[in-house]
C-alpha positions in Angstrom: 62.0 66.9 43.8 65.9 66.8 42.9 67.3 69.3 40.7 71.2 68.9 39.2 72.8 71.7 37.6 75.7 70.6 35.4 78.1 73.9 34.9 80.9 74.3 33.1 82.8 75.7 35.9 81.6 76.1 39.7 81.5 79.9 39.4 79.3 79.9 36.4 75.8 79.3 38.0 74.5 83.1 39.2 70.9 82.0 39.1 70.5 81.1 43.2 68.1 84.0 43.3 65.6 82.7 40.6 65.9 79.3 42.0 65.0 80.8 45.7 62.3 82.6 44.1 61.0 80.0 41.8 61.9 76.3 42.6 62.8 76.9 46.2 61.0 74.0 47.6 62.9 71.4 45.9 66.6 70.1 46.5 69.4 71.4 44.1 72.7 70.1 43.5 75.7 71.5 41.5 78.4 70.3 39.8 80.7 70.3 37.1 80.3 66.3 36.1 77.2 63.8 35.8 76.8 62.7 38.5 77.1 58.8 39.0 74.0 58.2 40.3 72.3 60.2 37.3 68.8 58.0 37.8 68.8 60.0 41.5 67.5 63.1 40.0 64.2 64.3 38.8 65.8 66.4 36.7 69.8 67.2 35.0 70.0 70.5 33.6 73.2 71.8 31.4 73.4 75.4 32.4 75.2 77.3 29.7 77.5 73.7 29.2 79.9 74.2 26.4 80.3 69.9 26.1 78.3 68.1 23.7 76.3 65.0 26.0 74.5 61.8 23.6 74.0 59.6 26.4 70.0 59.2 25.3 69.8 56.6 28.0 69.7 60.1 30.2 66.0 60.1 30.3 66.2 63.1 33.1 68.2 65.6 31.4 66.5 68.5 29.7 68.5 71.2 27.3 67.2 74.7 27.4 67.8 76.4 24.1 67.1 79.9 23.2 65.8 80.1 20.3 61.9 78.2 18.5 63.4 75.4 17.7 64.1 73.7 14.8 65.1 77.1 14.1 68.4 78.7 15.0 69.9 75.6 16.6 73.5 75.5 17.0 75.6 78.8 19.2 74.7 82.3 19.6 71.0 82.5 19.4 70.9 85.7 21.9 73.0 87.8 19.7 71.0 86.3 16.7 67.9 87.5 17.8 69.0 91.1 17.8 71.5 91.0 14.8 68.4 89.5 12.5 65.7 91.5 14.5 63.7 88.7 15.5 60.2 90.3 17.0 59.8 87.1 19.6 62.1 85.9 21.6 61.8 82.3 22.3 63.4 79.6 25.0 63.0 76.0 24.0 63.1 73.5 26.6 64.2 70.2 24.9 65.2 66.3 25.7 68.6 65.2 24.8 69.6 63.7 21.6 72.5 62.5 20.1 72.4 65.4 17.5 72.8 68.8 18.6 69.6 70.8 19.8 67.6 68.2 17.7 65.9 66.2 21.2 61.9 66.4 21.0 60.4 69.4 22.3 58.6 69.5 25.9 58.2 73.1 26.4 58.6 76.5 24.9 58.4 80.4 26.7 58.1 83.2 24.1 57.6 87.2 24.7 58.0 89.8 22.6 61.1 91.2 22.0 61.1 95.4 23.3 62.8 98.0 21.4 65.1 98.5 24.9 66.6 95.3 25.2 70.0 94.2 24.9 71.9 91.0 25.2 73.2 91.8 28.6 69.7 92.4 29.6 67.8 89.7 27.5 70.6 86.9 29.1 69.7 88.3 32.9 66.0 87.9 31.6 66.6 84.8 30.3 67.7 82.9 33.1 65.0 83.6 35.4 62.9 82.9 32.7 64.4 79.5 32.5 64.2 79.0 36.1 60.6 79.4 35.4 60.1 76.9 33.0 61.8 74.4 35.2 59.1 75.5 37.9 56.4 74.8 35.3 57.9 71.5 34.4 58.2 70.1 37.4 55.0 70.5 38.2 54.0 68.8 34.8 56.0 65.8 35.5 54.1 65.8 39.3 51.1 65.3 37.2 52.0 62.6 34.1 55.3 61.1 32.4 56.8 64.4 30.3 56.1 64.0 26.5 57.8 65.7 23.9 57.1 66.6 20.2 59.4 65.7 17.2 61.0 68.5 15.5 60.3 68.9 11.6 63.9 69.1 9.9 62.2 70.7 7.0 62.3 74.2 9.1 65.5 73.8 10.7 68.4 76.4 10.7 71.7 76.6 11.7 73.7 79.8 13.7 77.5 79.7 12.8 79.8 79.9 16.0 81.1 83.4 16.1 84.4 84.7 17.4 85.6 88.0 19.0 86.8 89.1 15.4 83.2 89.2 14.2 82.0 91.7 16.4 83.8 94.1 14.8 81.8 97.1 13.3 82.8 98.9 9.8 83.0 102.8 10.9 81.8 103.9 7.4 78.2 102.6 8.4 75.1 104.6 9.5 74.9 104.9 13.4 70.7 103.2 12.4 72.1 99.9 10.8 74.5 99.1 13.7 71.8 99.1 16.3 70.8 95.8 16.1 74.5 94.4 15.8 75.7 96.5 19.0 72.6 95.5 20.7 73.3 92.1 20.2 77.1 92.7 21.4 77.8 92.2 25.1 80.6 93.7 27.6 82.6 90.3 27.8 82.9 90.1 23.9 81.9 93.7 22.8 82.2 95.3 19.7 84.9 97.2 18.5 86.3 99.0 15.7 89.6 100.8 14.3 90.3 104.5 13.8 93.5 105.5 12.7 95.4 102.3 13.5 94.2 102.4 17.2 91.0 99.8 18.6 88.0 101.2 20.4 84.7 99.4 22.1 81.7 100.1 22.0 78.5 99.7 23.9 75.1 100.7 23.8 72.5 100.8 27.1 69.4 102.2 27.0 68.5 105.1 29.8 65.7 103.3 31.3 65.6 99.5 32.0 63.1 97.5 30.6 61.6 95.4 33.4 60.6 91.5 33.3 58.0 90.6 30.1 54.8 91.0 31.2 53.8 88.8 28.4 55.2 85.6 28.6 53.5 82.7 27.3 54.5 79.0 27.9 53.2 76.2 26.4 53.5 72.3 26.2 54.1 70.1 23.4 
């Protein structure tokens, strides 16, 4: 089967290892456009892609979204998860729709979260996770048409877009209630504070490691 990746740049895809591992056998293509021939493709997958696409007609694209949806749609859902102390974490594998994170739901992966992850290791985590949902689809679709279920608006949610100004920390707070929020925080936008006029980051990594989820559940709508 054919796989497209649509990045936002060419050097943005660091998944070839999952893919090896996981979806090996089938043919992948990159790029940083739809392609013209869109219909060509078992499958269109915006990796991390910042644009908003609403061409429904796209049958073949599928938009992975971490977070349960309807809840938490809009940006940041992996800092969310720590900064609100979610206990699952959850990808949603979605169709696309002309309103934001709102297609019908085909699949979702959830694990529990573990009290040594952070965002830097959740995202790694979360990419070959999502490499493996796109294993488990395709061997869905071998098998029937995909199917999706409607999301219910009543339990939908909304995460603001943040900016590098709100990662910064008030030094006056316990070390206990910034956990979460420096957890959340990763080394390309980390958090930071002011002493004495002068900026500092900060980051937090645990000692050990965690390893892959040894729970992970996925299910079909």
């Amino acid at each position: 089967m054919k796989i497209y990746f649509l990045l936002n740049h060419v050097y943005d895809f660091n998944a070839q290892e999952f893919c090896k591992k996981h979806i090996g056998d089938h043919e992948i293509s990159y790029g940083i456009v739809l392609p013209n021939n869109p219909e060509f493709f078992d499958l269109i997958i915006p990796w991390n892609y910042k644009k908003i696409l609403r061409d429904c007609k796209l049958h073949n694209v599928i938009i992975f979204h971490s977070s349960d949806l309807p809840k938490g749609k809009g940006w940041a859902p992996i800092f969310n998860v720590f900064h609100r102390q979610l206990e699952e974490y959850v990808i949603s594998a979605i169709f696309l729709d002309e309103e934001v994170d709102s297609g019908n739901i085909i699949a979702q992966c959830r694990f529990k979260m573990r009290n040594t992850y952070t965002a830097e290791l959740i995202r790694r985590i979360d990419e070959e996770v999502t490499i493996m949902m796109i294993a488990e689809i395709l061997k869905k679709m071998k098998e029937k048409e995909l199917t999706g279920s409607k999301q219910d608006k009543k339990q939908e949610t909304y995460y603001a877009r943040r900016y590098p100004r709100d990662n910064e920390v008030d030094i006056n707070s316990t070390l206990a209630s910034l956990v979460p929020f420096l957890k959340g925080c990763e080394k390309n936008h980390p958090s930071f504070f002011y002493y004495k006029g002068d900026k500092f980051t900060i980051s937090i990594t645990p000692s050990i490691p965690p390893l892959m989820p040894d729970d992970l559940d996925i299910t079909f709508s």
